[in-house]
C-alpha positions, 0 to 999 in steps of 0.5 A: 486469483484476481486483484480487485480493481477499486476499493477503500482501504486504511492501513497503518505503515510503522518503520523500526530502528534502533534495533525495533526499540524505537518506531514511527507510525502512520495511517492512510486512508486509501481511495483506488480506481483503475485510473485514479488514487488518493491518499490522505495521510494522518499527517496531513499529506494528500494526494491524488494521482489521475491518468493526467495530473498529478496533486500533493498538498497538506491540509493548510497549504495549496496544492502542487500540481503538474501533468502526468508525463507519458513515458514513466517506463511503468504503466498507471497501475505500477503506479498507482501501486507504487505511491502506496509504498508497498509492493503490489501482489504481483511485485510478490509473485515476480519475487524469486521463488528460490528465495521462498522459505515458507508459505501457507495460508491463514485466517488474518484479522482486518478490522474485526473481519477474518479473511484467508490469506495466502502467505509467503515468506521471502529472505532476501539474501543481499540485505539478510532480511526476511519478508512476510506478505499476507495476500487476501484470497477473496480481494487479491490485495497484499493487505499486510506485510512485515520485513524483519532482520533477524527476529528485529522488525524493520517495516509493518504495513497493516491493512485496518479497514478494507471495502470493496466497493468503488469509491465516490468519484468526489474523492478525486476532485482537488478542492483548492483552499480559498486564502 
């Protein structure tokens, strides 16, 4: 299986607490090339991370920028994956498979468009939860995943829209806010 190498995808993260009483949610809209990201969360947060700079801002103020310094110890796919707060489908696969509990495959909904999944659920034995990741067969992306402690969830990312097509190269360029 191969993950694709651009696309555009909104997902939705919702962090529990108070036992899953309570909840916070928050979507994105995701743009990814193999040398560039953008994020536009629906607070108002974006940014947009190249080989060589790196941009964060809110809708009404002007952005922070600095270089990408050469040297993070992860190379620029680790991180793009990693400022998407979710683990990549290959972080999953590194996951001890001592620790799988079940796996299978299954017919997940993304906006309306069932696509088969490959699925593994991993208990991690320092924190007791359990980890359940949805990997798309066709795009090879992790496109949904639930942590639970107990039967109580603790963190949810859902993938609400995918495309897989690359996206317009204008997504990556930093518009400066005239003031």
């Amino acid at each position: 299986m191969e993950r694709t190498e651009a696309y555009t995808r909104t997902i939705r993260q919702t962090h529990y607490w108070s036992e899953g009483a309570s909840s916070a949610a928050r979507e994105a809209e995701i743009w990814i090339t193999p040398r560039a990201l953008r994020i536009a969360w629906d607070d108002g947060e974006n940014v947009i991370l190249t080989e060589t700079a790196y941009h964060i801002w809110f809708d009404d103020r002007p952005p922070h920028s600095r270089p990408v310094t050469a040297g993070l110890g992860l190379s620029l796919e680790q991180i793009l994956n990693e400022f998407q707060g979710i683990p990549s489908y290959e972080t999953v696969l590194e996951l001890d498979p001592n620790q799988i509990l079940e796996a299978g495959y299954v017919l997940k909904n993304i906006g309306g468009v069932y696509e088969y999944c490959v699925y593994f659920v991993f208990g991690d034995s320092a924190l007791g939860y359990v980890d359940r990741y949805y990997i798309s067969l066709n795009s090879g992306l992790l496109i949904a995943m639930l942590t639970l402690d107990g039967d109580i969830p603790v963190f949810r990312m859902e993938t609400l829209r995918l495309t897989l097509e690359p996206p317009a190269a204008d997504v990556f360029v930093l518009h400066v806010l005239d003031r």
